[in-house]
N, C-alpha and C positions, 0 to 999 in steps of 0.2 A: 618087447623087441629091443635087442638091446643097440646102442649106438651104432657099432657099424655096419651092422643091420639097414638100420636108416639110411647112412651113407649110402649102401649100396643101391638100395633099393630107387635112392633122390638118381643118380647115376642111371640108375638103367631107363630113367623116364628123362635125363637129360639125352642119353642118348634113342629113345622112341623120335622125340619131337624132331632129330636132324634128318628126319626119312619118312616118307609118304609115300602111298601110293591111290592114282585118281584115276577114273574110268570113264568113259563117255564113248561117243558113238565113233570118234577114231580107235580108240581101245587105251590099254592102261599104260599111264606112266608113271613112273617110280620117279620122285625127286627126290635128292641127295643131297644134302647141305654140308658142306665142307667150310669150317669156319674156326677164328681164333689160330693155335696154335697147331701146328704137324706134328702128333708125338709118339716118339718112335721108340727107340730104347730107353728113356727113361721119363718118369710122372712129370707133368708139368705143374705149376705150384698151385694150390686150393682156388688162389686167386684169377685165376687164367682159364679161361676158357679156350678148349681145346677139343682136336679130333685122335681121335687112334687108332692107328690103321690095323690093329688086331680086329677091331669091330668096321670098319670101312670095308675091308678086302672081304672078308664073308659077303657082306652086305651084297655087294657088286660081283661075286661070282652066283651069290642066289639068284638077279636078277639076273644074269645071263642063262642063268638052267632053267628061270619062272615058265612056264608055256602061257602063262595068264598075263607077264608083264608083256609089252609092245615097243616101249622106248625109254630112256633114262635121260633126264633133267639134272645136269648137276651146277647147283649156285656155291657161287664162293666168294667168301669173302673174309681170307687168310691172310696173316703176318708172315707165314713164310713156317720153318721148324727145320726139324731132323729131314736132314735132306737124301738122305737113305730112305727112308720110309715115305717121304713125299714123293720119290723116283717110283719105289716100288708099288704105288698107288694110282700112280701114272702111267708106269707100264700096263698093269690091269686094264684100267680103260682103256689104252687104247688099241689092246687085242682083244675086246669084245667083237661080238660078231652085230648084234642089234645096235641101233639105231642109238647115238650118242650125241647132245648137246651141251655144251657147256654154257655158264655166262658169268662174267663178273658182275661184280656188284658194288660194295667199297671198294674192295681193292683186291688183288691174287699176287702179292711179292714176296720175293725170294724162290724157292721151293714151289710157291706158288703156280708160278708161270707155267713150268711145265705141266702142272696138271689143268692149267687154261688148255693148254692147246691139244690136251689127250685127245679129245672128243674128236668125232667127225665133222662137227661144226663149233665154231666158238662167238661168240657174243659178247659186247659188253656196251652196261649204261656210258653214258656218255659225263659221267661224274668220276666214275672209275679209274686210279690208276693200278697201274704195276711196276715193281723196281728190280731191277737187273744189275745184280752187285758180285763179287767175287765169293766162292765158297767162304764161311768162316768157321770160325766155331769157340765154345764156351770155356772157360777153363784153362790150364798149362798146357802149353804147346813145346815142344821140346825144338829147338829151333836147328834142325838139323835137314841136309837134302834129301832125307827120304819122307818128311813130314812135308816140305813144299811138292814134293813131287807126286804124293797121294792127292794135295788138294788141285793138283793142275791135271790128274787125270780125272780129279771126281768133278773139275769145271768141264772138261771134255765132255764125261757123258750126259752131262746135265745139256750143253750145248749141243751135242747131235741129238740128244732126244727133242729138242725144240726144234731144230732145225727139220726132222724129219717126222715132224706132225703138223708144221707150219709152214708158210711161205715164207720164214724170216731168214735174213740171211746170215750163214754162219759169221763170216767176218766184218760183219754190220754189227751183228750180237756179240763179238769179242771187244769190240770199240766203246759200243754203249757201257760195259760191264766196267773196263778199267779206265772207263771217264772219269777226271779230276774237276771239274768246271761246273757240276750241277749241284753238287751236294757236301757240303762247309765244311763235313769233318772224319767225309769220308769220299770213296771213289763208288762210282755209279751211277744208273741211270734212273729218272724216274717220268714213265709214259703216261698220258692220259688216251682217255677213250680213243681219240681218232688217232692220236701219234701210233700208238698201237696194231689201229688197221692199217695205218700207212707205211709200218714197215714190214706187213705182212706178217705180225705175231696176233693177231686177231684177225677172223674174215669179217665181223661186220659188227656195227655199234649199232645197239638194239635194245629193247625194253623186255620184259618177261614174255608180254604176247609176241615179242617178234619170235623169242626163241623156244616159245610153245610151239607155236606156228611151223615154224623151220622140225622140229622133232614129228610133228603128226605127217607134214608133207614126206621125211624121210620112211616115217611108219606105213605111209601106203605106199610108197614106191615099192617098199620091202617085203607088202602083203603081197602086190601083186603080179610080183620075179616067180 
């Protein structure tokens, strides 16, 4: 077999391990591990641990077509990425039709956040933060008004999409974003567990059983509509 044989093959069991699925007398759940880096249009480096939303988006449309699966668990614990392909992995979830929890865990920033708040319900450890910063991105920027003006409309939809999966409010979340005062060498915000729930960008700070718990009680509501 020759080398990138191997590669691939190391790859496809890297990505086996980010996805599960468990059964028991409420019925099954699929948990999703969204972790490391959000990678979208381009490889992230050997050294980095990362998701791709070429293999995530299948992932989560199969669970929505499974008649076997019952509910989906999704942990995270992301730096944030390509914020195109974190939207659009965000969107997914959160036009599923079945029963959806999220939870943090380290941490869900940048990119992140919104796909905290996809689910129908969201959780997070009380270790946990999240940072709420301005779009950026990598590389030459041509510094011209049609280049601020894409990133002030890709903060827009990143901000309505948070806004209308969570209780946060929008001009709470434009404040936190272009704060000068938390962070030395740059602008924005960074939440811990309860600041989180309390500004309504999380419902509840919870542990894994809380947010098993909260997905089976949503599974029987769901059976028995």
């Amino acid at each position: 077999m020759c080398e990138e044989e191997v590669k691939t093959e190391e790859q496809k069991g890297n990505e086996a391990e980010k996805s599960v699925t468990t059964c028991g007398e409420s019925g099954c759940i699929h948990a999703l591990i969204i972790a490391g880096q959000i990678e979208g249009h381009y490889s992230a480096s050997n050294q980095t641990k990362s998701t791709k939303y070429e293999h995530i988006i299948p992932t989560l449309v199969a669970v929505e077509e499974s008649s076997e699966i019952d509910g989906l668990l999704i942990l995270l614990n992301t730096i944030g990425g390509d914020v195109e392909a974190g939207l659009a992995i965000a969107e997914v979830i959160a036009g599923m039709k079945k029963p959806t929890v999220s939870l943090v865990l380290g941490g869900s920033h940048s990119i992140g956040v919104p796909l905290a708040v996809a689910a129908k319900r969201s959780f997070i450890v009380p270790s946990a933060t999240m940072t709420l910063h301005p779009v950026r991105i990598n590389g030459l920027v041509i510094g011209v008004p049609q280049s601020f003006d894409y990133f002030e409309k890709m903060q827009m939809r990143i901000i309505e999409f948070i806004t209308r999966n969570s209780k946060a409010d929008g001009d709470e979340l434009k404040s936190m974003i272009m704060k000068t005062d938390q962070m030395t060498t740059d602008i924005g915000t960074v939440l811990g567990g309860e600041e989180a729930v309390n500004i309504g960008l999380i419902d509840k700070v919870g542990s894994l059983g809380d947010a098993i718990s909260s997905l089976k009680e949503m599974m029987k509501e769901k059976n028995t509509d």
